[in-house]
N, C-alpha and C positions, 0 to 999 in steps of 0.2 A: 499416543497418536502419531500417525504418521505426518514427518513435515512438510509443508510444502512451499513449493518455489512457484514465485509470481515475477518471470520476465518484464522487465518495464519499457513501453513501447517509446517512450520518450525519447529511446537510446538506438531505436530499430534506424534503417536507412528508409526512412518516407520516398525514395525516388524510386522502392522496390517492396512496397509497404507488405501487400498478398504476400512477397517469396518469404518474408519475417515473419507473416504472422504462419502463412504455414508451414515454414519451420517450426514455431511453438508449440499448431496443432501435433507434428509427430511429431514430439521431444516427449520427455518425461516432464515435464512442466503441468503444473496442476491449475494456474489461473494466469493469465492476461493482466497487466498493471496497468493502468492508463492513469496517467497524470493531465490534469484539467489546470494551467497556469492563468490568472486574468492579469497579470502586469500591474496588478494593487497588493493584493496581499504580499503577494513573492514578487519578486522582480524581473520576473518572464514571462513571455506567453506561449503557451506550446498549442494548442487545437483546442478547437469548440466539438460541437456535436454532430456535427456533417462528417467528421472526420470519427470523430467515435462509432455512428455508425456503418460507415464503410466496417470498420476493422469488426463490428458484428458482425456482419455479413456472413464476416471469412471465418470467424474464430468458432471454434468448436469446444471450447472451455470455457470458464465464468470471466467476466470480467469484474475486475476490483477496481472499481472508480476511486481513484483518490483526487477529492477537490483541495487546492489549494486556493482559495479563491475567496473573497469576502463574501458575505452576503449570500453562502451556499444553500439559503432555503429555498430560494427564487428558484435553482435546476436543478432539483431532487425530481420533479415528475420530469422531466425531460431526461436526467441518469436513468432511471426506471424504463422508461420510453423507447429507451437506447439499447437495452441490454443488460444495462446494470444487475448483478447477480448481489455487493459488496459496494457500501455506500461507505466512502470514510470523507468526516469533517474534521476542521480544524477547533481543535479549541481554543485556539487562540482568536477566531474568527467569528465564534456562538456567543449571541447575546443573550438566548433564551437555551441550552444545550440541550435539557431536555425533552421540550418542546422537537428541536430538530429529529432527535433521536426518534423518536415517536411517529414521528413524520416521515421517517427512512423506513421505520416497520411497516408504516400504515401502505408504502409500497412492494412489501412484499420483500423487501431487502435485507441483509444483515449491515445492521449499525455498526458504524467504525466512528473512532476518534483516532485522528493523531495529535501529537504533543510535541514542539519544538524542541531542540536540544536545551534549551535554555527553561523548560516547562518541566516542573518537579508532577510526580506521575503521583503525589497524594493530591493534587488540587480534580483528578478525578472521582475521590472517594464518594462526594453523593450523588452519583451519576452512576456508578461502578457496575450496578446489575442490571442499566438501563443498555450498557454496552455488550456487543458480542466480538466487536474486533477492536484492540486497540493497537496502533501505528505509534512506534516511537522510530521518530525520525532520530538519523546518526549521521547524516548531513546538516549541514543548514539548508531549508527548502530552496529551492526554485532553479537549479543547474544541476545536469548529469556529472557524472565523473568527478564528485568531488572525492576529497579526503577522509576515512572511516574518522568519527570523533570516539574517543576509546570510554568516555565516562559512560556511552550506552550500554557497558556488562553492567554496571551498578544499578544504572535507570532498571533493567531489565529483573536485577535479584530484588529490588526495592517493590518492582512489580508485581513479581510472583508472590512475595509475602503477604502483597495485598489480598493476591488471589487467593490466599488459605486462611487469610482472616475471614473475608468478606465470602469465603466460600462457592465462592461464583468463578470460572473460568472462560474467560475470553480468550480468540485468538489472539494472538500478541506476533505482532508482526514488526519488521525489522527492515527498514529504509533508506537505503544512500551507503555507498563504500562497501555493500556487502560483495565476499567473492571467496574463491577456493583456501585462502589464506584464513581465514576468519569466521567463516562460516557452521566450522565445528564448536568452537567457542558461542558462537551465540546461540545456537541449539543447547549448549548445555547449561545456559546462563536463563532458557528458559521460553527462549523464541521458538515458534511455530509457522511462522511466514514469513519467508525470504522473499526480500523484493530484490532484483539483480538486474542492472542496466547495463551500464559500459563493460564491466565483466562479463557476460554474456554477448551483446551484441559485438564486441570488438573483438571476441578471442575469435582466433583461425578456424576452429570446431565449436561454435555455440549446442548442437544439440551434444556434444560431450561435456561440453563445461555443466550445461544444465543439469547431466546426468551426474558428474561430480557434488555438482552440491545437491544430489536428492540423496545421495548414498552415506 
């Protein structure tokens, strides 16, 4: 399967929001990232749903909602609402997971989980077939531009093993620090979805960077 890249708008210039996103639209870029912060879970806040929708508007690709946010069941029909093509939760934030999941489908969405750096990727095993996307974060949540953490090749070979026990394959997508340096490593380590913020939006040629890591 081919890979793909999900630019995270987290990292776009909001004073020129349209000219970023339609950059994404003609780039080789396959989905839209939008990170959803409440200033509880993580300890930021980035945009509500006013702002989500604006960037539907414009965008001509899916969007991959990624909530970072407590209490994510209350704006699953508002994600949906929005745009949402890709619903990812926290499991560190599900008190019922599957319940959630369930609820992500019932709109019509693909279920995502991500897992903190610090969240070992077997604590998904009875959930595992209920998932279509899982998010392993390689940051620690809630700020752009952080530092790649290097244990996510392991999380990720740990993951894929899961995927050939349990027979089941999700997308498995890859969060925070990713960029042209690394990027072939985590592809072969078993990633499928590149998420790229400050690497994309800060280089001199974002729709080249982009195309560097679709290649």
């Amino acid at each position: 399967m081919t890979h793909k890249i999900a630019p995270s708008i987290l990292a776009a210039d909001f004073a020129n929001l349209q000219k970023d996103i339609e950059m994404v639209n003609a780039s080789e870029a396959d989905w839209f990232h939008i990170d959803i912060m409440d200033g509880a879970f993580v300890p930021n806040i980035s945009f509500g749903f006013p702002v989500m929708k604006a960037i539907n508007k414009h965008a001509t690709k899916p969007l991959d909602v990624h909530l970072m946010i407590s209490n994510p069941d209350q704006y699953i029909q508002q994600c949906a609402d929005n745009g949402a093509e890709v619903i990812t939760v926290h499991y560190e934030a599900c008190t019922h997971l599957h319940r959630t999941l369930n609820a992500i489908k019932e709109m019509g969405c693909l279920a995502g989980v991500a897992i903190n750096p610090h969240t070992p990727v077997h604590l998904l095993n009875d959930v595992f077939k209920e998932i279509d996307l899982i998010c392993i974060m390689s940051v620690n949540p809630g700020f752009g531009g952080q530092s790649f953490i290097e244990n996510t090749y392991m999380k990720l070979q740990q993951l894929n093993s899961i995927c050939q026990i349990k027979n089941h394959q999700p997308l498995i997508e890859v969060d925070g620090g990713v960029n042209t340096e690394n990027y072939q490593k985590l592809l072969e380590c078993g990633a499928n979805v590149l998420v790229a913020g400050s690497s994309v939006f800060s280089s001199s040629n974002p729709t080249e960077t982009i195309l560097s890591l679709k290649q």
